[in-house]
C-alpha positions as CSV (number, residue, x, y, z in Angstrom):
1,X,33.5,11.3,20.6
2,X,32.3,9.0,18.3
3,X,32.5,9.3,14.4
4,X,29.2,8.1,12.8
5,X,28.6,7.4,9.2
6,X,27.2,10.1,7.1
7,X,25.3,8.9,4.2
8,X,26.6,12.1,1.9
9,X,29.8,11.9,3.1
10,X,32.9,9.0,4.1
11,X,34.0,8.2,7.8
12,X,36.4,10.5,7.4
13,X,36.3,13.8,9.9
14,X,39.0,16.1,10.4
15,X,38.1,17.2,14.0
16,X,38.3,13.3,14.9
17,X,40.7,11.0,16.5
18,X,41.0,7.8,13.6
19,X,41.0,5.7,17.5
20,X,37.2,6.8,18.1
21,X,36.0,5.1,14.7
22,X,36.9,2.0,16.4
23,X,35.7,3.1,20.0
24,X,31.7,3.2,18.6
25,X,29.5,0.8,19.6
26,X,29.7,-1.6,16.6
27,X,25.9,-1.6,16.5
28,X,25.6,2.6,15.7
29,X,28.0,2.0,12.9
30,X,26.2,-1.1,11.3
31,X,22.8,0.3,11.0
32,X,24.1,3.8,9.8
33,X,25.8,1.4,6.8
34,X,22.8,-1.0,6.4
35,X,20.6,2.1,6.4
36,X,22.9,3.7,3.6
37,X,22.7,0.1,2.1
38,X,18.5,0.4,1.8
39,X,18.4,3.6,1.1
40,X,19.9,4.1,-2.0
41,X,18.6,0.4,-2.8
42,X,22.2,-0.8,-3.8
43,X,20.9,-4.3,-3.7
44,X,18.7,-3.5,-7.0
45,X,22.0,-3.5,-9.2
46,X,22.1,-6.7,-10.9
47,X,26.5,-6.8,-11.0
48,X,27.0,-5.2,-7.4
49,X,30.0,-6.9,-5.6
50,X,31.2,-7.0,-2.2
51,X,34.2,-4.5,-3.6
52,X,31.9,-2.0,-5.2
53,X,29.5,-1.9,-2.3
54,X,32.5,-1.2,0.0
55,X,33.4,1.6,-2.0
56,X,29.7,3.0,-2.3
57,X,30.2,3.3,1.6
58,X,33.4,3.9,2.1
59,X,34.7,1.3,3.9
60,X,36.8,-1.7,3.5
61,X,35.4,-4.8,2.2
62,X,36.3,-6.8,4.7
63,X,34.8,-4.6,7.3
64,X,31.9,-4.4,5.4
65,X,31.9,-7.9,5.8
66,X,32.1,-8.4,9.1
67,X,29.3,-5.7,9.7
68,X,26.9,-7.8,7.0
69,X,27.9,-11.0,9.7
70,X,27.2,-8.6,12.8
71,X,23.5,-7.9,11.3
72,X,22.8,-11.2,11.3
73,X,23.8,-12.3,7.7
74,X,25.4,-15.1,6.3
75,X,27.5,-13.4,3.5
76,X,27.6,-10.5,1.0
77,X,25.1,-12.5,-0.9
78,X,22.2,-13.7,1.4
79,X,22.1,-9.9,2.5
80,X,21.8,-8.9,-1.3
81,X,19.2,-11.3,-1.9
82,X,17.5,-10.4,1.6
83,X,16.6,-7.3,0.6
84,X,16.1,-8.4,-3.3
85,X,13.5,-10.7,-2.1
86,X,11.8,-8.2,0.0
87,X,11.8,-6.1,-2.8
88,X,10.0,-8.3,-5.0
89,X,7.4,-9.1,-2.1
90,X,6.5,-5.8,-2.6
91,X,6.6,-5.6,-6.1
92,X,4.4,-9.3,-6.7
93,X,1.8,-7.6,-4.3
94,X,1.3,-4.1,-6.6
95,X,1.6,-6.3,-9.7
96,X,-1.2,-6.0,-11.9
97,X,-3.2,-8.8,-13.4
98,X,-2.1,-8.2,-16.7
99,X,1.5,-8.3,-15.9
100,X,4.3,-10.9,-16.4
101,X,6.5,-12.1,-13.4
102,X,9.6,-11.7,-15.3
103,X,9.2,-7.8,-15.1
104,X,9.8,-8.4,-11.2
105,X,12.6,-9.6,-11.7
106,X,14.7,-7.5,-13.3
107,X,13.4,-4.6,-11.2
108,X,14.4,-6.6,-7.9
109,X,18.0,-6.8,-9.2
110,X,18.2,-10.3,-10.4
111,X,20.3,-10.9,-13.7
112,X,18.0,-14.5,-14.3
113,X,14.7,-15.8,-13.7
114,X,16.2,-19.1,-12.4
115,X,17.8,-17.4,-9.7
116,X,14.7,-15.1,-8.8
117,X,12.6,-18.4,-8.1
118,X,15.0,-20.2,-6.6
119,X,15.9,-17.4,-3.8
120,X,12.1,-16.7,-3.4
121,X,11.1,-20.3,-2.8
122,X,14.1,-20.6,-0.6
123,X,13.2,-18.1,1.4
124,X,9.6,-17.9,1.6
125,X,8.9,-21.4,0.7
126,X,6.6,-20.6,-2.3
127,X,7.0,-19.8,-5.7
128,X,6.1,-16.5,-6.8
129,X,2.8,-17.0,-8.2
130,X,1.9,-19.0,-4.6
131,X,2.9,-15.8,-3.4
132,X,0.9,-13.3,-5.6
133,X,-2.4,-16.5,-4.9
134,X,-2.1,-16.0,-1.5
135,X,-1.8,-12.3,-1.3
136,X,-4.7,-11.8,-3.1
137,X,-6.7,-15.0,-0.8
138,X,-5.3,-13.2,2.7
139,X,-6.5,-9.8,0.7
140,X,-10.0,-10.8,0.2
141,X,-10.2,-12.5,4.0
142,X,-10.3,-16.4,2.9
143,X,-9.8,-18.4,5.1
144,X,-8.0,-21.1,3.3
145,X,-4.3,-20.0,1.2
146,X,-3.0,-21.4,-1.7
147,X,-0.7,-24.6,-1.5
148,X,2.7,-24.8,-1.9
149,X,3.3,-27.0,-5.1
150,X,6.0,-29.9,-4.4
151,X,8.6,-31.3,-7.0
152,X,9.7,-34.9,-6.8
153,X,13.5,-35.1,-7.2
């Protein structure tokens, strides 16, 4: 038998063997967590740590940590700001005209503005208002996108 997470609930089962936690395949367990993870959208609190999340989920922190490297993920952080960033995508595309970026980035779980551009050109290679111009280009079916504005250092 195999003891899977329960999103309401810890790993803990009293008709279980504590063995057969560590007999499922890794894979069950992880996306169980990282489905827990999205859910509740834990990534959107601005001071969450690797110590709080672990105890959101109870489990350890440091096998939370090898399940955020098992998905694929660097460290505690780059899967925060994964899902931060991917948060925001979503936000920049509803955004109206009349409102500021800065609102995004609060409600994507950023503490600063500095940080919330410089994730989101690291990882999607534009700022956000590239982003939000060609949205709205790729919207109306142009053919031509916005261009990524370069900085000389």
């Amino acid at each position: 038998m195999c003891v899977y997470f329960n999103a309401s609930a810890s790993l803990r089962n009293n008709n279980s063997n504590p063995e057969e936690f560590n007999n499922c395949r890794p894979g069950i367990i992880s996306s169980k967590i990282i489905d827990e993870f999205k859910e509740n959208e834990y990534y959107l609190d601005p001071d969450i740590s690797l110590q709080e999340l672990a105890g959101k989920l109870n489990i350890s922190k440091h096998k939370l940590s090898k399940i955020i490297k098992d998905e694929g993920y660097d460290n505690f952080y780059v899967l925060i700001n994964h899902f931060r960033i991917q948060k925001s995508k979503i936000l920049l595309s509803k955004m109206p005209n009349n409102h500021v970026i800065e609102s995004v980035v609060t409600e994507s779980g950023f503490k600063s503005r500095s940080t919330f551009y410089r994730v989101f050109k690291d990882s999607t290679g534009l700022t956000p208002k590239e982003y939000i111009c060609n949205y709205e280009l790729s919207k109306a079916g142009a053919p031509e996108l916005c261009k990524p504005t370069f900085r000389l250092k």
